[in-house]
Structure formats: C-alpha cells, structure tokens
C-alpha positions, 0 to 999 in steps of 0.5 A: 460431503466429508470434504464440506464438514472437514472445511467447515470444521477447519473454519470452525477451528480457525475461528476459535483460534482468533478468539483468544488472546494472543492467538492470531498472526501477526499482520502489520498496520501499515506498509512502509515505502523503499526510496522508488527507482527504475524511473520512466514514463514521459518526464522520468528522464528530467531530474526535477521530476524524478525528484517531485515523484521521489519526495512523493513516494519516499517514506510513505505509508499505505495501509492496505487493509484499514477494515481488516487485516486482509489485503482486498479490494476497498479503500486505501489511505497513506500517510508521509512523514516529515517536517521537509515533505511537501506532500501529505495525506493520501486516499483513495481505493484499493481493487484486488482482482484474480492475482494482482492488486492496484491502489488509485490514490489521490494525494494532498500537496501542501506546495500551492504551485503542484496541484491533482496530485495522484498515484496509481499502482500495480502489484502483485497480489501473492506477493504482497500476501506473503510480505502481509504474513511474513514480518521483514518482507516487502513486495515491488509496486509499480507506480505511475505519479502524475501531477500539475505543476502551474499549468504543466502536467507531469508523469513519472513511472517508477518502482518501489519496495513496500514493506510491513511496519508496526506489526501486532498480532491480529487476534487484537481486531477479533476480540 
C-alpha cells in the first residue's frame, strides 16, 4: 500500500514539474537520418538500387512521436529535403511492442516512372529512448526499401543512424 502513495506521488511530482516553464526534458522534434549502409536484400548488390534507397533514406526526417514527445505506437510522417530529391513526404504508422519499435511508411515520389514507394523498419525501442533523452545520440534502424520502377519491383535492405534534431524543452507540449 506505502509502495502505491509513494508512485502516486512521484506521479504527482513529476506532473508539476512539466508545468512550469522551463521545466521539462529536452526531447527533439524530429530525428535526422545518417547516409544508409550495410546494403542487402534481392537487388542490394546493383548499384542503381542501392543509389534509388540512398537518395530514399538519405537526410530524411521521421518524427517519431507527432502526439507527444513519447516514442509509442501510432502515426509517423517524414520529410526529405533538398531541391535534388526525387522523393517527399512520408506517412504512415509507428507499432512500439515489448522491446522493439517499427515504422511501415509509405513514400511520396515525385519521379513518374518510380511508383508504391514504401519503407519498413526495425529498431530497437531502448535505443531510440536513450537517443530520445539524451541530445547528440542516435540509435541504428534497419530498413527494408521497396519500390516499382515501370513495371519492376525492387527491394534493398540496409541500415541507418537516426539522430534527434531541433531539440527544445518538452515542458513547452504541457503548458
């Protein structure tokens, strides 16, 4: 029972710490993604492939936690920037189960020939909660990239290093 109060409390606590300003952790909006590597799956050997998921994944952004600063299951959108990137936006959803995480995201592509673009990844939910709290540290995602060129399916496997940007203090959600 003393250990129920003594929760409640630190609950409590905690609560009244988010209100006040300036007073919360500091949590990135977004998490920037490393140039991928390690390169795989049925067409990871051709080198146009592996260049297509490159220009993909390459400087892309994934907010992980649009809600709310908490990494959990729901939806997930990303962004790409650059005036040479053949690809855009990105939505679709986040499922955080036990320990790991994976993001099922489907991807705008601006070129007419490359169409059902879509990302599928893996990682592992510790990791990206430390990288979430602590500024300057990034977690590894494994990828899966598949999409039509014509009438072509392609597939490449690959990893990447995502790592928080734009940090602000998250007592700014609660007030």
């Amino acid at each position: 029972m003393h250990s129920i109060f003594r929760i409640l409390a630190l609950i409590v606590l905690a609560a009244l710490c988010g209100c006040g300003s300036g007073s919360g952790f500091d949590r990135p909006q977004a998490f920037l993604g490393a140039s991928p590597s390690n390169f795989g799956g049925t067409n990871g050997d051709d080198v146009a492939s592996r260049a297509v998921a490159t220009e993909i994944l390459n400087g892309r952004s994934f907010d992980l936690s649009p809600n709310d600063w908490v990494l959990e299951s729901g939806p997930v959108t990303s962004t790409s920037e650059g005036i040479v990137n053949d690809f855009g936006a990105g939505e679709g959803e986040q499922n955080v189960v036990s320990l790991t995480g994976s993001i099922d995201m489907r991807i705008i592509s601006r070129e007419a020939a490359i169409t059902d673009v879509r990302l599928f990844g893996v990682y592992s939910l510790s990791d990206a909660t430390v990288a979430n709290a602590t500024e300057g540290t990034s977690f590894p995602i494994s990828w899966t990239v598949s999409w039509q060129d014509l009438d072509q399916a392609f597939q490449v496997t690959c990893s990447q290093e995502l790592t928080g940007v734009l940090w602000q203090d998250s007592s700014l959600f609660f007030n």
